[in-house]
N, C-alpha and C positions, 0 to 999 in steps of 0.2 A: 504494500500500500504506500503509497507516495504522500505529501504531508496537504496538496493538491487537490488532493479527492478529501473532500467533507465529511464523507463518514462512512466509505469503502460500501460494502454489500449492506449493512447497518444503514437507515436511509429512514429518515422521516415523509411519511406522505403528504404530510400538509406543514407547508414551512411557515405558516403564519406563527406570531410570537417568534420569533427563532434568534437564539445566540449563537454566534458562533464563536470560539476562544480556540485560537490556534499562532503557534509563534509570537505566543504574547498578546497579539492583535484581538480587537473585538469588531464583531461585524453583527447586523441587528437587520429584522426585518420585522416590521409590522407588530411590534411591543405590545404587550397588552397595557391599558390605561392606570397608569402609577405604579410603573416600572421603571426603575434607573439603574443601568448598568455603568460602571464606571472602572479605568484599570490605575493603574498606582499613580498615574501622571495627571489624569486628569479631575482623578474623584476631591474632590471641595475639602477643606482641613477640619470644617464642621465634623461631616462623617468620619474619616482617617481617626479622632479624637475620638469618638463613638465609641470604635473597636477595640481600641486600645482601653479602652474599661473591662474588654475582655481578656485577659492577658489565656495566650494556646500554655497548656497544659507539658506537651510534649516537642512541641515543635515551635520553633523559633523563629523561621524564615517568614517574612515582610508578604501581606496580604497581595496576592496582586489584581487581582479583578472582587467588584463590589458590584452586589446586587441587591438593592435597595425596594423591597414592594411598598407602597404605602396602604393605606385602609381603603381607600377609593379604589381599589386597582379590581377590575370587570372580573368577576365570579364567574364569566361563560367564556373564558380565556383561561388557556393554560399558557405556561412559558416553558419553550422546548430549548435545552442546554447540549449542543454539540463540542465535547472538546478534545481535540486530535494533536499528540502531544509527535512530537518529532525528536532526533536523538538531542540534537542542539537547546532545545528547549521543553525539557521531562521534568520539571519542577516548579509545582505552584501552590497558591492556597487561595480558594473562593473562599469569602463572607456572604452568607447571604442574611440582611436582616429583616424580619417582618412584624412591622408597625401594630400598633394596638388594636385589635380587633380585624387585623389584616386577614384573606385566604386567599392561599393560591396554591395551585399545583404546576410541580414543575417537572418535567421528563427530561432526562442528559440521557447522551449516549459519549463513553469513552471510545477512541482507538487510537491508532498509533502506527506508527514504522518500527515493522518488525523488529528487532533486535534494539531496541529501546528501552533502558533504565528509568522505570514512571518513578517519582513518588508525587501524589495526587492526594491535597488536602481541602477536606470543604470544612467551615463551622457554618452551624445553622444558630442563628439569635430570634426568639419567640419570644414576642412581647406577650402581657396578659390579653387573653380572650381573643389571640390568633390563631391561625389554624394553615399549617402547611404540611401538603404529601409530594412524598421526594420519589421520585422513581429511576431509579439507574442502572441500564445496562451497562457493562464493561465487557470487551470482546477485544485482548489485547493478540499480539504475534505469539508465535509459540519459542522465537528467540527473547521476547521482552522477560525481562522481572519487572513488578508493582508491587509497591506498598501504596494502598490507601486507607485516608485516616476520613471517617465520617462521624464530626462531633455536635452536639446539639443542646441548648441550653432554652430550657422552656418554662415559663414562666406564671402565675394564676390563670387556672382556669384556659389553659392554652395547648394546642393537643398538634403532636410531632406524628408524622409516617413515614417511614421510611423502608421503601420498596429496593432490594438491591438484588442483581440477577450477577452473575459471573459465570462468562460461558466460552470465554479465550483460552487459547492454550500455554500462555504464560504459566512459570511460576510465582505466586501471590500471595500476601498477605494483606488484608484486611481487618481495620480496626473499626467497631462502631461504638461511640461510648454517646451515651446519653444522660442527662441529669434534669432531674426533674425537681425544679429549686422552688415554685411555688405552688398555691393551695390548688387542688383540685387539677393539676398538671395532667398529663395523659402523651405516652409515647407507645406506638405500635413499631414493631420490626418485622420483615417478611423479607429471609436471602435464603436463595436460589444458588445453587453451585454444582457444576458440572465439569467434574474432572477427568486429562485423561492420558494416555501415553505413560510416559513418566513425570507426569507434572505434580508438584504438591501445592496446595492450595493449606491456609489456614483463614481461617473466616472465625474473630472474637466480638461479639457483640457485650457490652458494661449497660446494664441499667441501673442508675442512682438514685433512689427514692430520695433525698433532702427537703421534702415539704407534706403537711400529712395530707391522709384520702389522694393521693396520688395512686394510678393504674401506670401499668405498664405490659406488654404482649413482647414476645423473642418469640420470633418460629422460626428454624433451621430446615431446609430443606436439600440435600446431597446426593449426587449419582455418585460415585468411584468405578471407574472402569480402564481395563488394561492393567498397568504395573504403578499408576496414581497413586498418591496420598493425600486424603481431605480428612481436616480437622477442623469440628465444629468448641466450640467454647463460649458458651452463657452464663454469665454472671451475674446476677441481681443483688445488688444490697439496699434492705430500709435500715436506714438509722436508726435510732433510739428517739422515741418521740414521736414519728414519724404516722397517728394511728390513725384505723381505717384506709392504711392502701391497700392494694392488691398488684399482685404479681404470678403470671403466669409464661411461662415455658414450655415448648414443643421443639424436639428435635427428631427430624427423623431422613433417612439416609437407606439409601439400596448398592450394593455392591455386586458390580459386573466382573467377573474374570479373577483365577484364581490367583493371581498375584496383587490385586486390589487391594486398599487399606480403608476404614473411615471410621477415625474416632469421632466419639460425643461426650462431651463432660459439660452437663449442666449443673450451674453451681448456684446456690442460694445462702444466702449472706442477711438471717434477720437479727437485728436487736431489738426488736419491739412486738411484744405479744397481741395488741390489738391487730392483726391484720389476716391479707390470706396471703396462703404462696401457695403456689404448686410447679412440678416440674415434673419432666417425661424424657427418656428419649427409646426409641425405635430403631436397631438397625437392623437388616438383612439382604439375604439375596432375592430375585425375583421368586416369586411362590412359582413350583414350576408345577402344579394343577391348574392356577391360573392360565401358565404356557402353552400347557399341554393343551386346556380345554382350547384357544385361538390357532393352535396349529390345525386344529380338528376341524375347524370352521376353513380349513384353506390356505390359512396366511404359513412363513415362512420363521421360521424360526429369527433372524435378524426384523422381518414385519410385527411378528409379536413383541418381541422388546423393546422397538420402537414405538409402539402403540401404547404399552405399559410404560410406559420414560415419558411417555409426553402426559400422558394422565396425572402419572407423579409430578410431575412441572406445572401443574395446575396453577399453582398461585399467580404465573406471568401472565394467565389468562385475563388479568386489569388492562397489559398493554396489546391486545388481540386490536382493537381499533386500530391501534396503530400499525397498519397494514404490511409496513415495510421490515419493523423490526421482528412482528409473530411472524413473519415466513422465514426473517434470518432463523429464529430460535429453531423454530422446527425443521429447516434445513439443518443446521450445526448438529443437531440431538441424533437427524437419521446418518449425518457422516461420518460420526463418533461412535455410534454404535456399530456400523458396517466397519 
């Protein structure tokens, strides 16, 4: 893939709202209404000062592009984030902040030139009685490595989604930490991971209850197949004080081929007896009575796995509308499996 092409076989159908973030540059078409995008040169000192109230956690390196929704910004608009990282330019960190009672939804797709070193960081800032769902595909070379960090800071009464698919052949790691700092907060998670050859993948998602009657949802979804390694890791902690939250977990993961690996360690972390938690995890190979019974109807043994791989990928079925990326998915799922 050359840095050239927008978003290689990964392709948006409809470019309205559209970001494009590549070699630093920003390119925009048809914004939705109280939208500002801005990259380190241009964005006003007001905001710069803004973020800097948020000092990163883990990572130090200087915001480069800002994305600003405000409260007014059209509820029948979403904003589509395209950002295709090149060797020369594999390191960045989006802000995205959303105003008090703001919503919006935003879809990115990552890619890249092949044998490309990413590391790819977003924070997400939720004012009280906002509400933002993040949806991100990544579909990097199978020479690349990525590290991405997806952090989120939510505030009363203000509710995070975050949709994250990974279906490249990179080796990856992926961080999601979320904290939920005020009352009545609410953050949902839903990753997808499909791994394969010898690639290993690590996918950690941190939910931080710090305000009370806060919710929180981690679901773990994972193929392993060929001589791969996928490691899932859920963490939940409520603090002390913290009563009436709730916290739930689902991991669950299928493994293809006898050299396969996929861990799951969901972890829960309570100091405080007022609440709920619960956790799960599920792993196996394909039920092969299920197998059996689809080969019996005709299909082929690589057709039934593919049928049951895409069922279990169910959760990407949010971005089906989006035309261009649900035929990459289900193209990628039948290539990996063949």
């Amino acid at each position: 893939m050359t840095k050239d092409q927008e978003a290689g076989r990964l392709c948006f159908s409809d470019e309205t709202g559209l970001v494009s973030l590549r070699d630093g540059r920003i390119r925009t078409k048809d914004l939705p209404r109280g939208v500002r995008v801005h990259d380190e040169e241009s964005v006003p000192k007001a905001i710069r000062d803004r973020f800097d109230v948020h000092p990163s956690e883990t990572d130090t390196s200087p915001v480069t592009h800002y994305v600003m929704i405000d409260r007014d910004q059209g509820a029948d608009r979403m904003l589509r984030i395209v950002r295709a990282w090149s060797k020369d330019k594999n390191r960045g960190r989006v802000a995205v902040h959303l105003a008090k009672g703001a919503q919006a939804e935003i879809r990115a797709l990552a890619t890249d030139e092949d044998g490309t070193l990413v590391d790819d960081t977003w924070d997400f800032f939720l004012e009280a009685e906002s509400s933002l769902v993040f949806s991100s595909l990544i579909a990097y070379g199978g020479q690349s490595m990525a590290r991405t960090r997806r952090r989120a800071h939510v505030e009363e009464k203000a509710s995070f989604t975050l949709n994250t698919g990974a279906l490249g052949e990179e080796n990856a790691h992926q961080e999601n930490t979320i904290t939920l700092r005020g009352h009545k907060a609410a953050a949902f998670v839903r990753a997808v991971v499909f791994s394969a050859k010898d690639q290993e993948t690590v996918m950690k998602t941190t939910l931080n209850h710090e305000a009370p009657a806060t919710e929180s949802l981690i679901e773990h979804y994972g193929v392993a197949a060929d001589k791969s390694f996928l490691a899932f890791e859920a963490a939940t902690r409520i603090a002390k004080g913290m009563k009436k939250s709730s916290a739930r977990q689902k991991n669950r993961g299928v493994v293809l081929g006898r050299k396969a690996r996929l861990d799951a360690n969901p972890l829960l972390y309570i100091d405080e007896y007022d609440v709920e938690a619960a956790h799960g995890a599920a792993i196996g190979r394909i039920d092969e009575e299920e197998l059996y019974y689809l080969m019996s109807r005709g299909l082929s043994e690589r057709e039934a796995q593919t049928l049951i791989i895409q069922g279990f990928l169910a959760p990407l079925a949010r971005l089906e509308h989006e035309e261009g990326i649900y035929k990459a998915i289900r193209d990628l799922v039948t290539e990996r499996i063949g």
